[in-house]
C-alpha positions, 0 to 999 in steps of 0.5 A: 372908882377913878383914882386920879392926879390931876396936877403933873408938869411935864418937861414944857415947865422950866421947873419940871424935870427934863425926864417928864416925858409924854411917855414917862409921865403916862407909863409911870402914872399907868405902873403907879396904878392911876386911872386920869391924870392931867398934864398941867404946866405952868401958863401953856397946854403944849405938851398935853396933846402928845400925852393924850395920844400915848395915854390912848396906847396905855389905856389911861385918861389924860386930861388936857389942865394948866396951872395959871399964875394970876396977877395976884401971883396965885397958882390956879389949876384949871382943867378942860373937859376938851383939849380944844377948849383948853387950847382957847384958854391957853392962848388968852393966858399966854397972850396975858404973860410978860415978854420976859425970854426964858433964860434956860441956864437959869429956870431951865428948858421949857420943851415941847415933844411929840407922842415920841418923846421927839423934841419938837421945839422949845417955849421962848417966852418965860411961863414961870411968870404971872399973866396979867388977869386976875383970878376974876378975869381968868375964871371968866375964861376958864368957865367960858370954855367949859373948865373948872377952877381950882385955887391950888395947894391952898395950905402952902406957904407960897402961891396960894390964895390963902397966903397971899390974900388971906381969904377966898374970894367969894365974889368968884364962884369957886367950888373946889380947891387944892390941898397938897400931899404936904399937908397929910392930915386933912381932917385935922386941917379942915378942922382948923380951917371950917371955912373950907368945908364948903369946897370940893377937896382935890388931892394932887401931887403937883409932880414936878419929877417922876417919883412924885407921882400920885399913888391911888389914894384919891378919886372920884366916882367918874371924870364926867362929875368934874364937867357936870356930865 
């Protein structure tokens, strides 16, 4: 079994904590008894690199993911069976993003860094914002490049598809979706929810800070499965 989490924001989110660190982030995930994860920050894969290269140091799995805020202001986790193809998604998503500047004091740092833990530099462009594709358009280009689409945390009340539409598209082909760690009772939430029987459940920390790291609780067979290998 492979015990994963597949949502954690590095320093590179304005919002993450500045202590997520390629090596925090490996190391911690490695100490909490983890298998995979995958460095999913918001509209960018810039720090995923650096942690896929200390993860081959650890002797973990990181996958390179990225948390999209769609047009419809809905967060989707998207994930990459390369980083290569991440990289492609990526640029189409930032190409999408409003030229708003960060505002540090206010939104926080958005900081790349290398395998080191060395600043390498820092994202200008503001990536807590929505790019200008819809959840249609972006799983185009997630599927075109060989990703999967996960609408993310489905049972919070802010960011997700069901808040803010309602409903799951079904004009999309969506096969997975996310529920939190703030929901704690899945059974009794898929039960009140039978339209969501039919997904694959993908149960993520969403870590924006060390402590919130996944612990072995949820897994999958192998990473393979994820990309129909």
């Amino acid at each position: 079994m492979i015990y994963y989490d597949f949502h954690i924001h590095s320093c590179l989110s304005p919002c993450g904590d500045k202590d997520m660190t390629p090596n925090n982030i490996v190391n911690m995930a490695a100490l909490s008894g983890l298998n995979a994860i995958a460095i999913s920050d918001h509209n960018t894969v810039g720090n995923v690199k650096a942690c896929m290269e200390v993860a081959k140091e650890v002797g973990i799995t990181v996958l390179a993911g990225m948390e999209v805020e769609t047009e419809e202001e809905v967060h989707i986790l998207t994930l990459y069976p390369t980083l290569e193809a991440a990289q492609e998604a990526a640029s189409e998503v930032y190409k999408k993003l409003p030229a708003i500047k960060n505002r540090p004091e206010i939104f926080g740092e958005q900081v790349f860094m290398d395998k080191d833990d060395n600043i390498t530099g820092y994202e200008e462009k503001l990536l807590i914002s929505p790019a200008a594709m819809s959840m249609n358009y972006l799983f185009d280009v997630v599927k075109s490049v060989g990703g999967i689409y996960i609408p993310a945390h489905v049972d919070r009340h802010s960011y997700s598809v069901l808040t803010n539409l309602g409903f799951i598209p079904d004009d999309i082909d969506i096969k997975n979706i996310e529920i939190s760690r703030m929901t704690q009772d899945v059974e009794s939430y898929l039960a009140a929810r039978e339209e969501l029987l039919k997904y694959k459940i993908f149960r993520n920390s969403d870590a924006h800070y060390l402590q919130d790291i996944a612990t072995p609780e949820a897994y999958i067979s192998d990473i393979s499965e994820l990309f129909g290998g």
